[in-house]
N, C-alpha and C positions, 0 to 999 in steps of 0.2 A: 877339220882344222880349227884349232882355238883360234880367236881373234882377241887380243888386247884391247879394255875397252876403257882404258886408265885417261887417255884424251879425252871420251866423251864426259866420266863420270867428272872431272876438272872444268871440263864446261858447263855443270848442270849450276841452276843460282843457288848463293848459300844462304845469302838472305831471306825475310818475308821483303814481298812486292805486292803494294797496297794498291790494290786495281777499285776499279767503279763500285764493283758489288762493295768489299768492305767497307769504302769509303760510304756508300748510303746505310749502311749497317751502323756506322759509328756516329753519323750524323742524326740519322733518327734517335738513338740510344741520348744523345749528347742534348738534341730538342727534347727529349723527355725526361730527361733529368732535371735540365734548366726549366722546364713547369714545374715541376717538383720543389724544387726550391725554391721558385718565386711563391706557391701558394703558401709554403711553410714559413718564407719571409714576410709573405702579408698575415700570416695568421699572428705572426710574433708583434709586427709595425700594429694590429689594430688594439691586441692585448696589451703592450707594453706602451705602446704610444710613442713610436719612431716615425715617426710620421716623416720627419727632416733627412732621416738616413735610408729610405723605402725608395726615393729616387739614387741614391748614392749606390746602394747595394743591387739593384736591376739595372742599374748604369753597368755596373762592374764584372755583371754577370753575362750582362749578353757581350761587353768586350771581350771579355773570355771564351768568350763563344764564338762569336765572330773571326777573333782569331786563330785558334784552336782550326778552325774550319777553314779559313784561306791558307795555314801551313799544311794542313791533311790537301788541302787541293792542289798544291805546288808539290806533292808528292805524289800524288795518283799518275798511274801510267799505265801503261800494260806489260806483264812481266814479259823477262828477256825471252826471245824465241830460242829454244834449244830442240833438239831432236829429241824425241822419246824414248825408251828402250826398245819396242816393237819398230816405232820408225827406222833404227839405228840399224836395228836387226833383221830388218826385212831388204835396206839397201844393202848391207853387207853382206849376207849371204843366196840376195838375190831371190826373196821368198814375196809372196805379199800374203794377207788375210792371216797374220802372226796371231794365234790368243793362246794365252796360256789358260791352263786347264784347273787353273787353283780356284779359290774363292773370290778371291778379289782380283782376278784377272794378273794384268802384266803391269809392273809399276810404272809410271812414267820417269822416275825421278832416280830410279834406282835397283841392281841387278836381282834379278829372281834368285831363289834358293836352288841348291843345286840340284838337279834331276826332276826339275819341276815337266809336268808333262804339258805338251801344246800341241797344237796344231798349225799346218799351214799349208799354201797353194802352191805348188812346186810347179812351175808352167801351168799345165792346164790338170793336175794333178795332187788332189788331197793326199798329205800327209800328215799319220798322227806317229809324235815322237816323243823327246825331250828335249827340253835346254841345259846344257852341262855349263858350270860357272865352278872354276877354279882360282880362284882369288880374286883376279879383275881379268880375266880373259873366259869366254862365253864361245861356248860350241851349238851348234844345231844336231842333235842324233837321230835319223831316219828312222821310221816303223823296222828297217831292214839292221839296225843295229850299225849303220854306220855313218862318220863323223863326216857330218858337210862340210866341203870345203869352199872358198869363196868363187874360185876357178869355175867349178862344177856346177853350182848350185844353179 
């Protein structure tokens, strides 16, 4: 049995969702920049002789920072929880230990290509098959050549 999977893919985020990790990634990047240009602004204040604009300009620089970093903080979260493809796919047709057999496994975010081969635990029961995916509906096909149904499974 095919199963329509036009629900799940409407619920996946379409957004990015700026979690902890990038937020430390962009913060570090954003602190090493801001040396970067303070040393090249002091290189310019001692050669040119800005002596008076050296507080103005690391004044304005760490604002920008500082800001920059309390808006990135009031956006950090943890992305929305959604089901995964395997997750979706194992409650629907009642399988668990779902992997697909490709390179980069089974997407989370989005449906495998069509006749991709997997595996999975049918009860107490290794099955190797494929995932059939005809537009936005997704089948599970047995070693035995036939199409799981949600019933059965």
């Amino acid at each position: 049995m095919m199963v329509d999977y036009s629900d799940w893919l409407n619920s996946l985020p379409r957004e990015f969702h700026l979690n902890t990790g990038w937020f430390l990634v962009i913060a570090i990047v954003s602190v090493s920049v801001m040396f970067l240009i303070l040393a090249r602004c002091r290189d310019l204040t001692d050669s040119l002789g800005w002596e008076k604009c050296q507080a103005c300009i690391t004044s304005l620089i760490i604002a920008a920072w500082a800001i920059g970093l309390l808006w990135l903080s009031t956006t950090t979260g943890t992305e929305p929880q959604y089901l995964t493809f395997t997750e979706k796919t194992e409650r629907t047709f009642n399988v668990s230990h779902l992997r697909c057999e490709n390179i980069g496994g089974c997407s989370s975010k989005k449906l495998p290509e069509d006749r991709t081969e997997a595996t999975w635990l049918q009860g107490n029961r290794y099955v190797k098959g494929w995932i059939l995916v005809d537009g936005n509906k997704v089948g599970l096909v047995g070693s035995n050549g036939i199409l799981l149904t949600v019933k059965e499974s």
